[in-house]
C-alpha positions as a printed NumPy array, in Angstrom:
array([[  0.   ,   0.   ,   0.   ],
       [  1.339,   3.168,  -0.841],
       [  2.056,   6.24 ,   1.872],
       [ -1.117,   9.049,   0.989],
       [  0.179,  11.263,   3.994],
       [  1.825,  12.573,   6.66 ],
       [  0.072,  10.325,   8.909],
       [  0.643,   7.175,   7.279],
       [  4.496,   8.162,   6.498],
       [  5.153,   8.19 ,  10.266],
       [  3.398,   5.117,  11.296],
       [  5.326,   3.501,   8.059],
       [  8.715,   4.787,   9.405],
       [  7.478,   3.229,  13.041],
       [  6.713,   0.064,  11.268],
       [ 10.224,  -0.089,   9.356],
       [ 12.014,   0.648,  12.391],
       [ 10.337,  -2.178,  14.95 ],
       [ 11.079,  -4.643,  12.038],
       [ 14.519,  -3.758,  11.303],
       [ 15.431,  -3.923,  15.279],
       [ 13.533,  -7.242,  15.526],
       [ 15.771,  -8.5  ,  12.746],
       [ 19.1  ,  -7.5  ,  13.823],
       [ 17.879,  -8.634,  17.466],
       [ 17.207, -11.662,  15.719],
       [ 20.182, -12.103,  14.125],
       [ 22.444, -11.154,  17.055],
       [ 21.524, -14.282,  18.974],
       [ 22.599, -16.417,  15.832],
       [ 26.038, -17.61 ,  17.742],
       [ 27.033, -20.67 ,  15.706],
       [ 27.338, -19.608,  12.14 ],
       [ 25.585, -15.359,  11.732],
       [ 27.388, -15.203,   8.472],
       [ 24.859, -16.929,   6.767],
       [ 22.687, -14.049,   7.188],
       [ 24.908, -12.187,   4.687],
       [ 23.162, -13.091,   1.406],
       [ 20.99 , -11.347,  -0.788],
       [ 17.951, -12.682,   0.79 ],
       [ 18.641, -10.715,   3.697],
       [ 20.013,  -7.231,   2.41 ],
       [ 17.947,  -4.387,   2.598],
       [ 16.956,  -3.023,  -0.864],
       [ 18.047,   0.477,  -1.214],
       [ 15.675,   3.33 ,  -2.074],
       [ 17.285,   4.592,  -5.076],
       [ 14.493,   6.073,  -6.984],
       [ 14.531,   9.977,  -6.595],
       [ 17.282,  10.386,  -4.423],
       [ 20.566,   8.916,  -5.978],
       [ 21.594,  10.988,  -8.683],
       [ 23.007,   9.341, -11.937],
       [ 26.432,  10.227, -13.68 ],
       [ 24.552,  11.788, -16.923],
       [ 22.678,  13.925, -14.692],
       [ 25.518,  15.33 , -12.306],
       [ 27.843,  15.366, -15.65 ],
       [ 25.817,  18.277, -16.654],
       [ 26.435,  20.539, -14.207],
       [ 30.244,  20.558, -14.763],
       [ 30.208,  22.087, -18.536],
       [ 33.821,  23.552, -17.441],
       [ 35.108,  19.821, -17.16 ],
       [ 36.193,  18.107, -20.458],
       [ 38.256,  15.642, -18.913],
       [ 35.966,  12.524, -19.139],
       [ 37.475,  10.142, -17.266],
       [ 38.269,  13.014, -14.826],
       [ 34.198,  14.476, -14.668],
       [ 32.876,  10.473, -14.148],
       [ 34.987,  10.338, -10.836],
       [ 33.494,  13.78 ,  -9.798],
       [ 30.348,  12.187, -10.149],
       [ 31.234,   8.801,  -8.405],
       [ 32.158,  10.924,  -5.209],
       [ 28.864,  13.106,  -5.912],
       [ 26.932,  10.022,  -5.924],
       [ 28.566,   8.905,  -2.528],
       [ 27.713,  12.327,  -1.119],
       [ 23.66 ,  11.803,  -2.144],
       [ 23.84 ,   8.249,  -0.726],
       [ 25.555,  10.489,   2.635],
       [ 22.533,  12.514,   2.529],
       [ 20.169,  10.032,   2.535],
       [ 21.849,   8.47 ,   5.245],
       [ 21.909,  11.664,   7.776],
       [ 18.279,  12.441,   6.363],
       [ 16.548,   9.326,   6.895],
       [ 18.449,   7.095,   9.508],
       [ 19.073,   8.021,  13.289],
       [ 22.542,   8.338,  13.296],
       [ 24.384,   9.886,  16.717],
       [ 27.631,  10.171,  18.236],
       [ 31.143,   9.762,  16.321],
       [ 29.307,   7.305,  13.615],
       [ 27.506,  10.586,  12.358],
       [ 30.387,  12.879,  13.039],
       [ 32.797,  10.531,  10.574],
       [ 30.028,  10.507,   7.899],
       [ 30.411,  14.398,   7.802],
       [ 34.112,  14.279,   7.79 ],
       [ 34.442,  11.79 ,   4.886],
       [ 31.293,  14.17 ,   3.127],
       [ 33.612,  17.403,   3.512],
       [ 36.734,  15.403,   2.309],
       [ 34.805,  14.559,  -0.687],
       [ 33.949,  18.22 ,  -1.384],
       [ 36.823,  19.302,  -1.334],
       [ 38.955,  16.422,  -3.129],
       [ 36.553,  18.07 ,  -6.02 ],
       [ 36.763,  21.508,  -5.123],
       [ 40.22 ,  20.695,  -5.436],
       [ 39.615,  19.714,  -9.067],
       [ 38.412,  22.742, -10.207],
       [ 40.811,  25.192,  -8.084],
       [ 43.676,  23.711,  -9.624],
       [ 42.072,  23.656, -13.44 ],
       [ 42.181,  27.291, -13.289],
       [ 44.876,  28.562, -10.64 ],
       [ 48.808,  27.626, -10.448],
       [ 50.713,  26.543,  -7.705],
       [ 52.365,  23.221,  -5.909],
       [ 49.494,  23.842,  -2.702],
       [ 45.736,  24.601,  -2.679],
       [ 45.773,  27.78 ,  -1.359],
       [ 48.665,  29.266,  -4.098],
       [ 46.136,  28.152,  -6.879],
       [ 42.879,  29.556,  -5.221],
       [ 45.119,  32.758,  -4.39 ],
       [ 46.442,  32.822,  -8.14 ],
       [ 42.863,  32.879,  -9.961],
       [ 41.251,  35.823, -10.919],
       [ 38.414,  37.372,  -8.691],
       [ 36.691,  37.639, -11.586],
       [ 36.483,  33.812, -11.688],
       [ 36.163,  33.139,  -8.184],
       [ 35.166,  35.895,  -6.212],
       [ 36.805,  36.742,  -2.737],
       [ 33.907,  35.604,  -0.642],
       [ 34.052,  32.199,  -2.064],
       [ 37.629,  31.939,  -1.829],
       [ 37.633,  32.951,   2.054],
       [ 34.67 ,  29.657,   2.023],
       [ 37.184,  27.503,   0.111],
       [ 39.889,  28.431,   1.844],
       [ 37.698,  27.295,   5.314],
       [ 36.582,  23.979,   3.678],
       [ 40.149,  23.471,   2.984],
       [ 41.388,  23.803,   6.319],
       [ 38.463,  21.312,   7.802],
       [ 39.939,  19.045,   5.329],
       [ 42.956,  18.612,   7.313],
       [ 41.911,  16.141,   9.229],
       [ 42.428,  13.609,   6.603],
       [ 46.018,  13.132,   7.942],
       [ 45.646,  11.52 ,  10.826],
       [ 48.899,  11.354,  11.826],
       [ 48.741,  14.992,  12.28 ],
       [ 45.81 ,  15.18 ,  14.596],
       [ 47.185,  16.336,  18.336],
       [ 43.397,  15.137,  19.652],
       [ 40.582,  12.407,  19.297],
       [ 38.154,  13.798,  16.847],
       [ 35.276,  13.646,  18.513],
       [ 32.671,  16.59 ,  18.858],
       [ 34.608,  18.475,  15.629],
       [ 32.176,  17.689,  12.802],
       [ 28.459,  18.548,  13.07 ],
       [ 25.406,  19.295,  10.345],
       [ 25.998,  22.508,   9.804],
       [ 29.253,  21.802,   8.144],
       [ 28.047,  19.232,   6.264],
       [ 25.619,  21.719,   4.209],
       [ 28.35 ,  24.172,   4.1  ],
       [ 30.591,  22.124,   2.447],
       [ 28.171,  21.258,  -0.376],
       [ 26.882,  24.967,  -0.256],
       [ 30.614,  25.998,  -1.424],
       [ 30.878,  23.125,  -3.787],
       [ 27.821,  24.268,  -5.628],
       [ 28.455,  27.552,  -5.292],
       [ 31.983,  27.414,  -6.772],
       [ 30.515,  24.872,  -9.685],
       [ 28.176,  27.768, -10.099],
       [ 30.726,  29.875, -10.67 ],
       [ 32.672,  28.2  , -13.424],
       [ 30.447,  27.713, -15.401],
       [ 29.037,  31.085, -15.487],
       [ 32.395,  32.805, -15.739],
       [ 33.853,  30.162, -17.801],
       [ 30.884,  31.506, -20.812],
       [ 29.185,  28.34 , -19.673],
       [ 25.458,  28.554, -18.331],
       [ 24.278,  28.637, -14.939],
       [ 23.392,  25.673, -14.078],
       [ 21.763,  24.985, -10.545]])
């Protein structure tokens, strides 16, 4: 039966969420052999429909990228980051588990904000070739954003970090790291004479 409103949406969400407890409960006692609960039979079948986008549809919005081998792995990582949304949107997900999911969301912006800094600027670091380009390109306010999302990238070396990363990653981040993606894909392709896009 399918969900008509708001009403019915919650009590289906309810209903998904006893029966997906009651399963792992169920499989948790399995003590002599639980890996033969990994098969297909018991995998959850993921809502793609209307929420994962697809490579021809994300390969549009970078008209500045002719690379193609280069502009499909853009939209592999932009497909990971929809499947991150969903994830944060839809599941209740607390504590470091949902603080890591940001982090690995903001190192995927900006491995491709990355991308597109260094197609147009020069320089053997990330912030030479965001200082090199032209403001008429990039704008100062989104290069002081870049330049931010850059630095919260940092914690990809973990040999670096002086402190447990725990309590450094939260929501807000999250959207402002794809805010600054889409602003600077934006940006691109209007200045690069292509059209705006999204």
């Amino acid at each position: 039966m399918s969900v008509s409103n708001d009403t019915e949406l919650k009590e289906t969400f309810c209903k998904i969420n006893n029966l997906l407890q009651e399963a792992q409960d169920y499989i948790s006692r399995e003590e002599e052999d639980p890996d033969k609960y990994d098969t297909k039979e018991f995998l959850l079948k993921f809502p793609t429909n209307n929420y994962i986008r697809t490579v021809k549809e994300l390969s549009e919005e970078f008209k500045f990228i002719s690379d193609e081998v280069l502009l499909k792995n853009i939209c592999f990582s932009l497909i990971l980051s929809d499947f991150y949304c969903w994830l944060l949107n839809r599941a209740k997900i607390k504590g470091i588990l949902r603080e890591m999911i940001i982090k690995n969301e903001i190192l995927l912006m900006s491995s491709i904000a990355e991308v597109c800094v260094e197609k147009y600027g020069y320089g053997d670091t990330f912030n030479k070739c965001l200082f090199s380009i032209d403001t008429k390109l990039i704008n100062e306010n989104l290069k002081k954003r870049l330049r931010w999302l850059w630095k919260l990238r940092q914690g990809i070396h973990l040999y670096l970090l002086k402190e447990p990363e725990s309590q450094k990653y939260n929501d807000e981040q999250f959207n402002k790291a794809v805010s600054i993606v889409g602003n600077l894909v934006n940006e691109l392709n209007k200045n690069s004479g292509f059209s705006l896009l999204y």
